[in-house]
Residue, then its C-alpha position, 0 to 999 in steps of 0.5 A: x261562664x255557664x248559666x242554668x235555668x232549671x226545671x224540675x222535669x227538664x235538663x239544664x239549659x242556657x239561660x235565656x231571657x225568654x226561658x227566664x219569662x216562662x212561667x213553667x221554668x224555675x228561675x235559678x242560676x249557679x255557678x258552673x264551678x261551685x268552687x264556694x270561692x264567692x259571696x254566693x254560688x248562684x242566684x234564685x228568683x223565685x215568683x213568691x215569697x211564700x216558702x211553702x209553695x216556691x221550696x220544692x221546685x227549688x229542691x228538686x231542681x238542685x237535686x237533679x242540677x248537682x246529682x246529690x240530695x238537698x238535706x236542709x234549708x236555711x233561710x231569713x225568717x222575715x223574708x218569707x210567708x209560709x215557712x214550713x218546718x220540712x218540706x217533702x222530697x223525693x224519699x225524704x224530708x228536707x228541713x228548713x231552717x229560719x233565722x234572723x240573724x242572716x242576710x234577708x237576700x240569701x238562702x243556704x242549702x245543704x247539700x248530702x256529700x258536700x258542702x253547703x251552697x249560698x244563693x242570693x235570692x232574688x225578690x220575686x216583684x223585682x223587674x226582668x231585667x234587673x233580675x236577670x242581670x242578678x241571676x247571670x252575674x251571681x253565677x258568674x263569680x263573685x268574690x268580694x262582691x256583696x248580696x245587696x251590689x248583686x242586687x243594685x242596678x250599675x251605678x252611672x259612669x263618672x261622667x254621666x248624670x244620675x238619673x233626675x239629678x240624684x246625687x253621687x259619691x265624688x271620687x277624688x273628695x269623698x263627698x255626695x255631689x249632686x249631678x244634675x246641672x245648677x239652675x242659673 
């Protein structure tokens, strides 16, 4: 498995948790095949939700990531601030799309040449960690896997409490049971 971290003016490179943190790298991920088999080819964090400002970074960095030419965003209308009709990019105009019948967590990008691919969008207030294990497992394969389990810290192991007690599901009887210790 390869991740990418992209920067507009910068080549490829592994993912880091350090190159995640720098501010000047776009935070993005893809799955080196983008064989379009999974839920999502990769994952993007971007720093805010105003769509105005975080797209064009994006565009760029895919366009040079896949050699070809974004042609059209789409993306869930009330996930985002500043949603602009096109946005400009190198000789041309990209236009975004807005919908709200789509999962709030996925952006679609169209691609010149090929078909389009799915990113799970990552909300920019989400912790480092949590985000960074976001960005490495959308781009490391995810099929039958949905946006919101991509998302969601692991689950404890069977035998290890919750945290504070919380509940979880039983795996024999398919009831919530809670966890923490009964108060004798």
């Amino acid at each position: 498995m390869m991740t990418a971290a992209l920067s507009p003016s910068a080549p490829p490179s592994p993912v880091t948790a350090t190159a995640l943190r720098t501010h000047s790298a776009l935070r993005l991920s893809l799955n080196p095949l983008l064989d379009r088999s999974g839920t999502v080819d990769g994952a993007w964090w971007p720093r805010t939700r105003d769509a105005a400002a975080e797209l064009p970074a994006l565009i760029s960095a895919v366009d040079q990531r896949l050699g070809r030419a974004v042609l059209r965003v789409g993306l869930y209308r009330d996930a985002w601030d500043h949603i602009p009709r096109r946005i400009p990019a190198r000789g041309r105009q990209v236009r975004v799309g807005w919908f709200r019948s789509s999962d709030p967590h996925l952006i679609t990008l169209s691609i010149a040449g090929t078909a389009p691919i799915t990113l799970l969008v990552v909300a920019p207030d989400t912790a480092n960690g949590p985000a960074t294990a976001a960005l490495t497992h959308a781009a490391a394969g995810t099929i039958g896997v949905r946006p919101g389990d991509i998302l969601r810290p692991a689950v404890p192991d069977e035998g290890t409490p919750g945290q504070e007690g919380s509940a979880s599901w039983e795996n024999e009887g398919g009831r919530l049971t809670d966890r923490a210790p009964a108060a004798t």
